[in-house]
Structure formats: structure tokens, C-alpha cells
C-alpha positions in Angstrom: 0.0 0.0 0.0 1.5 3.5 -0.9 1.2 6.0 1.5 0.9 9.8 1.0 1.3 12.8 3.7 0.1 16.0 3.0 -0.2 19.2 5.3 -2.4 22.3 5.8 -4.5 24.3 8.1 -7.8 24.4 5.7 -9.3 27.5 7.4 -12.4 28.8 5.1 -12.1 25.4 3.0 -12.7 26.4 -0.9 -12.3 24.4 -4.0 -8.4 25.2 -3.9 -8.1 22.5 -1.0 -10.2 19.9 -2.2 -8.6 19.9 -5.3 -5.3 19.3 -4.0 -6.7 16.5 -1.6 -7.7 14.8 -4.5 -4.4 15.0 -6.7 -2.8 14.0 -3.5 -4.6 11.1 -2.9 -4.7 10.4 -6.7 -0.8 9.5 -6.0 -1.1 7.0 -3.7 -3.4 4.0 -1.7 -4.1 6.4 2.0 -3.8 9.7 2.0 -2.9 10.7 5.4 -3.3 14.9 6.0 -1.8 16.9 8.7 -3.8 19.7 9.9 -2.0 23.1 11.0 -3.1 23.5 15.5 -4.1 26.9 16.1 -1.5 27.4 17.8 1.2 26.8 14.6 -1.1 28.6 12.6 -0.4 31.9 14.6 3.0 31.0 15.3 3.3 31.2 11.5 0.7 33.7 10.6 0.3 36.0 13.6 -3.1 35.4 13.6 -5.7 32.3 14.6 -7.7 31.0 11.9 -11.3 31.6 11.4 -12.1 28.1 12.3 -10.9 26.1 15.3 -8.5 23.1 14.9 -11.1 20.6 15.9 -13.8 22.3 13.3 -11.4 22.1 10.5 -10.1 18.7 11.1 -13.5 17.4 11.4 -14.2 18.7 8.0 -11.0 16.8 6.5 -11.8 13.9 8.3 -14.9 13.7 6.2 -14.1 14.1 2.9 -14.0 11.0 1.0 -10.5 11.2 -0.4 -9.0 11.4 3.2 -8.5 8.3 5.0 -7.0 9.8 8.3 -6.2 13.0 9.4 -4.2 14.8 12.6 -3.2 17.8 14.1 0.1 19.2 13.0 1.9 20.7 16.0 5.0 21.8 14.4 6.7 22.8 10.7 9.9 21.4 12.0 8.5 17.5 12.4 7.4 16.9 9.1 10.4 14.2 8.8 9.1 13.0 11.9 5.4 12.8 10.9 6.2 11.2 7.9 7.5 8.3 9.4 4.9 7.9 12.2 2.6 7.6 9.2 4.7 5.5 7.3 4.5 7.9 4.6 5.7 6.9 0.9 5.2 9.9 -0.5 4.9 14.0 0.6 2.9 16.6 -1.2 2.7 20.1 -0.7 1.6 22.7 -2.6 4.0 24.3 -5.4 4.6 27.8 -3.5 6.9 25.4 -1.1 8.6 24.4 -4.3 11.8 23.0 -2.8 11.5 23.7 0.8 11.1 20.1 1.7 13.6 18.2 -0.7 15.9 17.4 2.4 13.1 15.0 2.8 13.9 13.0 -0.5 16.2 10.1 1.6 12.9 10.0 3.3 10.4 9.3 0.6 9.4 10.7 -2.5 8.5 14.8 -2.7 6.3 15.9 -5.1 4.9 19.6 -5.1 1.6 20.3 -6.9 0.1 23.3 -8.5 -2.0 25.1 -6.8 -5.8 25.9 -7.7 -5.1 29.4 -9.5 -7.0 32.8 -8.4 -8.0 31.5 -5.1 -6.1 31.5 -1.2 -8.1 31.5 2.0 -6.0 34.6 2.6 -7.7 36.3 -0.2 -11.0 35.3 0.7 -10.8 36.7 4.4 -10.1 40.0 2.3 -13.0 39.7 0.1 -15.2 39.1 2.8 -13.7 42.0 5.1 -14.6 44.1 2.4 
């Protein structure tokens, strides 16, 4: 069975994310998906998302393409998370093009496109507007 990781905190969910869950799980058996605490999310963002952790990974956690899902506590353990999930393969969006090659010895890294002209950031402006 090959095994895929991917990451994210999947505040305001939009068509951008479930796209990317699919291709992600396209490339392998399980797709396992690591989703950002609120706590990381500020530490990364300086602010907390719209929706709570538990909201958002409840929402994952129900989509068909995702077989399991947990809370990501740090940016630094990925190596670590990806083999407590026994992960065969990493994906991650293509604006962290290269960020996690050091992870190559670990399993195979592949960075996907992203869904153009849309960003949860973007939104939260649109609707602030």
C-alpha cells in the first residue's frame, strides 16, 4: 500500500483545497493529511484561523479522499510525521517548491500546482470588504 502525507490548516475550506486532496490522494493507496493546530497557525501567521482546529479537522476527516487525518503541531516535524505515518510519499503545494527536498532520503516529494486565483487569505479580504 503506498502511503501519501500532505499538510495544511484548511481555514475557510474552498475548492483550492479539495482539489489538492484529491491529486494528493490520486498518488497513492491512503492519504494521510496533517492539519496546522491553532496554535502553529499563529506561530506562522500572527493570527488564529477563522475556524478552530477541531472544526477544520473534522471537516477533513470527512471528505471522501482522506483516509486519516491529525493535528500538525510543528513545521519542523514533518520528517518525523512522515514516518509515524509511514508515509511513501509528501505533497505540498507548489509555493513550497523545494522547501522540503531534504526529505527526498525520506520518501518521495512531489509539489503540486496550486488551484489558481483562489487563497483563503484572499478570501478573508474579500469578505472584510
Amino acid at each position: 500500500m503506498k502511503r501519501v502525507i500532505t499538510f495544511g490548516t484548511f481555514d475557510v475550506f474552498h475548492i483550492g483545497h479539495l482539489l489538492i486532496l484529491e491529486r494528493a490522494a490520486s498518488l497513492g493507496d491512503h492519504l494521510v493529511v496533517g492539519v496546522s493546530t491553532d496554535a502553529l497557525n499563529f506561530s506562522k501567521k500572527s493570527r488564529l484561523p477563522i475556524y478552530p482546529e477541531d472544526e477544520r479537522i473534522t471537516l477533513i476527516r470527512a471528505l471522501r479522499c482522506v483516509d486519516e487525518a491529525f493535528y500538525e503541531e510543528s513545521l519542523e516535524a514533518k520528517a518525523d510525521y512522515v514516518r509515524q505515518y509511514g508515509a511513501d510519499v509528501l505533497v505540498m503545494g507548489d509555493d513550497w517548491e523545494g522547501r522540503f527536498d531534504f526529505l527526498k532520503d525520506l520518501c518521495e516529494v512531489v509539489y503540486l500546482p496550486r488551484t489558481p486565483s483562489i487563497s483563503t487569505t484572499a478570501l478573508i479580504e474579500k469578505i472584510r470588504r
